[in-house]
N, C-alpha and C positions, 0 to 999 in steps of 0.2 A: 885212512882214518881221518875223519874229519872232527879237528884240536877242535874247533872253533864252538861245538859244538856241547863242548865238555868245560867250556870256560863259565863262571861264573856270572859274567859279564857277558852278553855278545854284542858285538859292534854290528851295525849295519848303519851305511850310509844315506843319510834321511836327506833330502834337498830339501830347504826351508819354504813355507809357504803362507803368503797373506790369506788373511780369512776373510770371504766376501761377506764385504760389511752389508752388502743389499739384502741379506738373510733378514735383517733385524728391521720390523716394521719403520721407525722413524728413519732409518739412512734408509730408504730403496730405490730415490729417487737423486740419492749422493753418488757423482760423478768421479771417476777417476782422477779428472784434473783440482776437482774439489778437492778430494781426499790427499793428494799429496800437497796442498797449499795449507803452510803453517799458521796461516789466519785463520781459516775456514776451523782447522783442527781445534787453535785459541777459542774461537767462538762460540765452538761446540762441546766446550768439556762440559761434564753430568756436576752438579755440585752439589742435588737435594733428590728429593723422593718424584718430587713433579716432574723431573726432567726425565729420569730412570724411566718412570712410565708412561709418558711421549714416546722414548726410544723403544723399548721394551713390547710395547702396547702388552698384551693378553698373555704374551711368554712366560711372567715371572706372576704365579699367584702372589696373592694377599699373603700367604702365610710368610713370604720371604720378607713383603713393605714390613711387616711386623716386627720380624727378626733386627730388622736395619732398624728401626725407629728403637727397637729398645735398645741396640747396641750405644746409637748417636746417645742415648739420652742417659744410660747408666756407664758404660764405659770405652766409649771412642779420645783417644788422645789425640786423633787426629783428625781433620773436616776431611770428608767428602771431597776432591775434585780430582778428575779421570777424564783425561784426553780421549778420543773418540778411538784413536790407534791403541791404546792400552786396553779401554773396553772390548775391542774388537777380538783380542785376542783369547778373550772366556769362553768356554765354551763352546767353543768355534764346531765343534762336530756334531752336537745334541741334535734330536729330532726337535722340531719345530711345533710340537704342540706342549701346553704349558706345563703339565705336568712332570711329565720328562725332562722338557726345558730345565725346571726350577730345581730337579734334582742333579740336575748336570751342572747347573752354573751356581749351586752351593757347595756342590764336588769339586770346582774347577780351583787348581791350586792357585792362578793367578788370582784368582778373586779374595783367595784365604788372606791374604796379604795387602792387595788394595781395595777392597771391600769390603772389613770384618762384618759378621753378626755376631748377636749375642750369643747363638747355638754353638759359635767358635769358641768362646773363652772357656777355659774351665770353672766349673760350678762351685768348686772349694777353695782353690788357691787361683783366683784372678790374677793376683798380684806376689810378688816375693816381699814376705816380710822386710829387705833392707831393698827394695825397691824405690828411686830415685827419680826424680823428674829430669834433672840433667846428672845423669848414671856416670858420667867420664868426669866430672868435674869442668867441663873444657869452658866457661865462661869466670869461671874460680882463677884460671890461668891466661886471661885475655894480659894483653901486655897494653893494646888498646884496644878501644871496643869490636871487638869481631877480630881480635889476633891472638889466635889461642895459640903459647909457647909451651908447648908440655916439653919436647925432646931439643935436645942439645942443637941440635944443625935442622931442625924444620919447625917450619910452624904450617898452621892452618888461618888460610884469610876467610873470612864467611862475610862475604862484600852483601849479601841481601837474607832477610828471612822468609821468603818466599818460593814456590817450586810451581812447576807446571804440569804437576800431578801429584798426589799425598799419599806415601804408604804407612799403614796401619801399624808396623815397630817402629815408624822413624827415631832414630836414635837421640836426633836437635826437637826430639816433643814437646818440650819444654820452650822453644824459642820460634819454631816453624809454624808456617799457618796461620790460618784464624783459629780463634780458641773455640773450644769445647763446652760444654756443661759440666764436664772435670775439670780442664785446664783451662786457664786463662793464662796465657801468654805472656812471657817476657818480650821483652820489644826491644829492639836496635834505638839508640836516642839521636846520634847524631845526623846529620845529614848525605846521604852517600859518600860526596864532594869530600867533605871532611873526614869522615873513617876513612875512606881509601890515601886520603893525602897522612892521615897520622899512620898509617899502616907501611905507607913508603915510609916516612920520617924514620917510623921503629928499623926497620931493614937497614936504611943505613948507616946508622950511628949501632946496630947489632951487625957486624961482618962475619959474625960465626954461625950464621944463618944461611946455609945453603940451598936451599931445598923448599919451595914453597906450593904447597895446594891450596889451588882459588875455588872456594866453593862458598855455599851458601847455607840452606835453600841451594838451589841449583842456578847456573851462570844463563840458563838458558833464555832466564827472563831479566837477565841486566842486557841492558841495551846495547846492539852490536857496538857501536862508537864508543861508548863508554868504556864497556870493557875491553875493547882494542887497546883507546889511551891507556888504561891500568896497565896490563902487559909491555907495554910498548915503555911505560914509565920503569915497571919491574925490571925488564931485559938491561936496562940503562946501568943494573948496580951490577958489577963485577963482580959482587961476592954470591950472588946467584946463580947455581950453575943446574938445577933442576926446578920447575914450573911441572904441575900437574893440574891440568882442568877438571873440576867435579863435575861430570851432568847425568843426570841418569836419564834426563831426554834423552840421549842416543837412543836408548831404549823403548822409554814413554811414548815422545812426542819428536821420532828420527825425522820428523819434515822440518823442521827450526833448523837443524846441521846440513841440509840439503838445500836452502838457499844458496842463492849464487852470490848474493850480498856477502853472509855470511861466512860461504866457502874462501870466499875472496878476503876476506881483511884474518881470515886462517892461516893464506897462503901467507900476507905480510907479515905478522907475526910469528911464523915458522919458518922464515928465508933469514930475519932478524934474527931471531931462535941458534939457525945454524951457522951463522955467520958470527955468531961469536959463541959456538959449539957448548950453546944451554941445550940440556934434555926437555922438550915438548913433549907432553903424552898426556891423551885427556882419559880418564878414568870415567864409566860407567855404571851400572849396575841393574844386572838382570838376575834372577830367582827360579827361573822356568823353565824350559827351552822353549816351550808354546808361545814367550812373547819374546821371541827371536823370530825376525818373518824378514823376508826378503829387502822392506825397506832398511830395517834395521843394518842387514849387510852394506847396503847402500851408502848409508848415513856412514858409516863407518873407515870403508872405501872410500867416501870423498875424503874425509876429514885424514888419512893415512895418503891420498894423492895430492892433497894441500901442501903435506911436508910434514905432518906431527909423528914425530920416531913410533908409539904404539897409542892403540887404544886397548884399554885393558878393561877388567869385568873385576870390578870388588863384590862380590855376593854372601846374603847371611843363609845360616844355616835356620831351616822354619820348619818345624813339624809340620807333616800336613801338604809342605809344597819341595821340599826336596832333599827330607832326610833321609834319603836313600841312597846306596851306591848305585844303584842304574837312573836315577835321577839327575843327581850329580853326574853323570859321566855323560848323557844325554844331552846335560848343559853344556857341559864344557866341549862334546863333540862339535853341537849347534854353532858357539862362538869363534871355535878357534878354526874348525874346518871347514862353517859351511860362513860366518859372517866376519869372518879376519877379526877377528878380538880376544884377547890374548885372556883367558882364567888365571887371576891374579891372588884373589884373597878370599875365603868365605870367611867372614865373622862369625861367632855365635853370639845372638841377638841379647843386646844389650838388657841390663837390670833394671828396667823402665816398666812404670806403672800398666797391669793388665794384657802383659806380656808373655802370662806364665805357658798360657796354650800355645805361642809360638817356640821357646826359648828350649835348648836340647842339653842335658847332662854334658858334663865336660868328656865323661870316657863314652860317650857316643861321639861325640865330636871326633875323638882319639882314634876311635873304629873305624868311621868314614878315614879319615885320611887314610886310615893303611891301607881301604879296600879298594881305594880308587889307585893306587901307585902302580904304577909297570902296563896301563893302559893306554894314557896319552904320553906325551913326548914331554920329557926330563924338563923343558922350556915352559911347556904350558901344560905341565902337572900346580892346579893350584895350591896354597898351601891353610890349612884351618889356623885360624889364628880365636885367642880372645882378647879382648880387648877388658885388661885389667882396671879398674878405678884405683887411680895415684902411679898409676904403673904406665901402662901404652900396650900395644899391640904383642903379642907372645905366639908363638905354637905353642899347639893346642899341648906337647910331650913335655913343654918345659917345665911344668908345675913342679916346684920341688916337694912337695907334700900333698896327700889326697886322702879327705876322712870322706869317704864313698859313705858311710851308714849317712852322715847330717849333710853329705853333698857343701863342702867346703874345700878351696884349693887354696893352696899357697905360692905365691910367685914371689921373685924377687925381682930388682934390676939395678942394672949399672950405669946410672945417671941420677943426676936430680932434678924433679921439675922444677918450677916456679914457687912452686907452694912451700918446698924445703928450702930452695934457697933462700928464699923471704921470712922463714921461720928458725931461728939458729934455735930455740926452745924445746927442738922435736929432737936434738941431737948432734952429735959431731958428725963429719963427713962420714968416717967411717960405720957409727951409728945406721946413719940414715941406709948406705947399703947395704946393711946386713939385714933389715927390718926384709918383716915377710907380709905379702900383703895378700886378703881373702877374696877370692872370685866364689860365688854362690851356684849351684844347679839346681832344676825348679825343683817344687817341695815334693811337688806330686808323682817325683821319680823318683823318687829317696824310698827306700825301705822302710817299714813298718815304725823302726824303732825311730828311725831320720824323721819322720812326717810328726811323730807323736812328741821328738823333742822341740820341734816348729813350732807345734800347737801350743807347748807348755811356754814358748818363750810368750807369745801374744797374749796368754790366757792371764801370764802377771798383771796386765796394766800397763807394761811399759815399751810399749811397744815401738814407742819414737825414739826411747835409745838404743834401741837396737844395733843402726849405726853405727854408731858413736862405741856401742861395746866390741864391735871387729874392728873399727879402722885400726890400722895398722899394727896389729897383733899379728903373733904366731899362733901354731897348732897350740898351746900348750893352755896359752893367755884364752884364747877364743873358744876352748872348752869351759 
């Protein structure tokens, strides 16, 4: 009898594969040793429509420039820019004349994510009514500028606002990038030199701070030296005993972790690391499997032969690009068995402006987790989380409350951020934990009666306090 055959799931072992970029009229004449020089890849990322059809030439009709131009112009949160290695990876199978082409690489999941068009968003609910530019609060809780303290024993450093490649839910839309014709950017004020030096300051005069993740934007494009010294500064405080790197270059743009420069002041910082037994591990993030490709193992493999204890995968959950259990499981197979990266987290995609087409009901999220369990290894079974505003990170089963008709959850937690301690007004200790706080799911998944009471709340006028009428209510209060 052949089980396998009969499972829900079947596994087969795929080897990962780079996709020859000389397919694509403008690279055909891009060399190997080009392609894996992180300059060459800097030089050449796509950031507008001219460059698209340079590379592109005759592959993508007119009617796709269209799509793009109305997305940029009515609802892009986030500019345009795409390393040549992340482009590479769309599409990668299509027949080679345009028509085909254009319907394959509007199909292609990676592009749903770092290419929207307009034909992606939904035509009714683009956006969720209590839709937020910065959806976590996390600049509300900076302790100094770019040191967001939500939880008890970790913070977040966001040392740059910048990345070296832009995805379409970024959750920092509000702060990342150049602005939009929606968003215009909040901006970092101080000068690196100074955030990073008040950022040491706060750590050590806070020693109940154990646990810090260095991101941005992404570390990939702060300067080898620079962010050595920062680390090498961090390692120095004793009360630090976990250090996690954000890049999602591993993924994007794996030639920048493939230097030997690079590899090398890795090693120092990870010998440092072990010698006074802090946890190193740099966190990632891929959505695909299709932009998991051989360099990417690579990048990964050095960065795990330097000395960093893991490289892990935080991924969100996106309609479209891998709401599914044989997607997800595809991923995680790619990462953990074919490119050493450990499936860590998927989030469900934050409550951010124009989102609504990406963003998945909470009991589908629920679903996924259970359908992928007793597939991968107990270790790197990842786990769904959401990521609550005034709350933190949760599994997706915690919710203590669930009105499925109007797609409202209730969570609670057992800590206080920033925001309570600073506010004795909201309540006593005890107060504040008992309080139940609302995560939302898109309108357009809600049942009949659910969508019709969305409508009715907007169709009032007041649709700006919407807000302000859930935070931190119960079921009871939020009906």
């Amino acid at each position: 009898m052949n089980r396998q055959a009969h499972q829900p799931y079947q596994y087969v072992r795929r080897e990962l594969v780079e996709p020859d970029w000389r397919r694509l009229p403008g690279w055909r004449e891009v060399s190997a040793e080009q392609w894996r020089d992180a300059q060459w890849q800097r030089a050449h990322c796509v950031q507008n429509e001219r460059q698209l059809r340079e590379l592109f030439g005759p592959l993508l009709t007119d009617r796709f420039y269209r799509e793009l131009a109305a997305d940029q112009a009515q609802f892009a949160t986030m500019a345009i820019l795409l390393p040549p290695h992340m482009l590479n990876t769309m599409a990668s199978d299509a027949p080679l004349y345009p028509e085909a082409f254009t319907e394959a690489f509007l199909a292609d999941p990676v592009r749903r994510y770092m290419l929207p068009v307009r034909s992606d968003r939904h035509p009714e609910w683009p956006s969720h009514p209590l839709a937020t530019r910065d959806s976590l609060h996390e600049s509300d809780m900076w302790a100094v500028e770019g040191l967001t303290h939500r939880y008890p024993t970790k913070v977040l450093a966001e040392l740059l606002s910048t990345c070296p490649q832009y995805c379409g839910h970024c959750t920092r839309m509000d702060l990342v990038g150049r602005s939009t014709p929606q968003v215009v950017k909040a901006r970092l004020v101080l000068r690196p030199a100074d955030r990073e030096e008040q950022m040491l300051d706060y750590l050590k005069r806070t020693p109940s701070v154990r646990d810090v993740v260095v991101s941005g934007g992404d570390l990939a494009n702060v300067p080898w030296p620079r962010l050595e010294s920062f680390l090498m500064r961090l390692l120095e405080l004793g009360s630090v005993r976990d250090i996690r790197l954000a890049s999602k270059s591993v993924v994007g743009l794996p030639q920048h972790w493939l230097q030997p420069k690079v590899l090398a002041g890795v090693g120092r910082v990870a010998r440092l690391a072990a010698r006074r037994s802090v946890n190193l591990a740099v966190h990632t993030h891929a959505n695909h499997a299709g932009s998991v490709t051989p360099l990417v193992a690579e990048a990964a493999r050095g960065l795990l032969d330097a000395g960093v204890r893991d490289v892990r995968n935080q991924g969100v959950l996106l309609r479209g690009v891998n709401a599914t259990p044989a997607a997800l499981l595809d991923l995680c197979f790619a990462l953990q068995g074919e490119a050493n990266i450990l499936p860590y987290y998927f989030y469900l995609c934050d409550v951010i402006p124009n989102a609504e087409h990406w963003r998945l009901p909470l009991s589908e999220a629920q679903r996924l987790q259970e359908a992928i369990l007793g597939y991968l290894p107990g270790y790197a079974t990842p786990r769904m989380v959401a990521d609550v505003p005034h709350v933190g990170k949760r599994w997706v089963h915690q919710a203590v409350d669930y009105d499925r008709e109007r797609g409202i959850s209730y969570w609670t937690k057992n800590y206080r951020t920033a925001l309570e301690l600073d506010a004795p007004e909201v309540g006593s200790e005890e107060q504040q934990l008992s309080r139940r706080f609302p995560y939302v799911d898109p309108v357009d998944t809600l049942p009949a009666a659910g969508r019709a009471w969305w409508a009715e709340q907007l169709s009032r006028g007041d649709g700006a306090r919407l807000p302000q009428q859930f935070d931190l209510l119960g079921p009871e209060e939020g009906k």
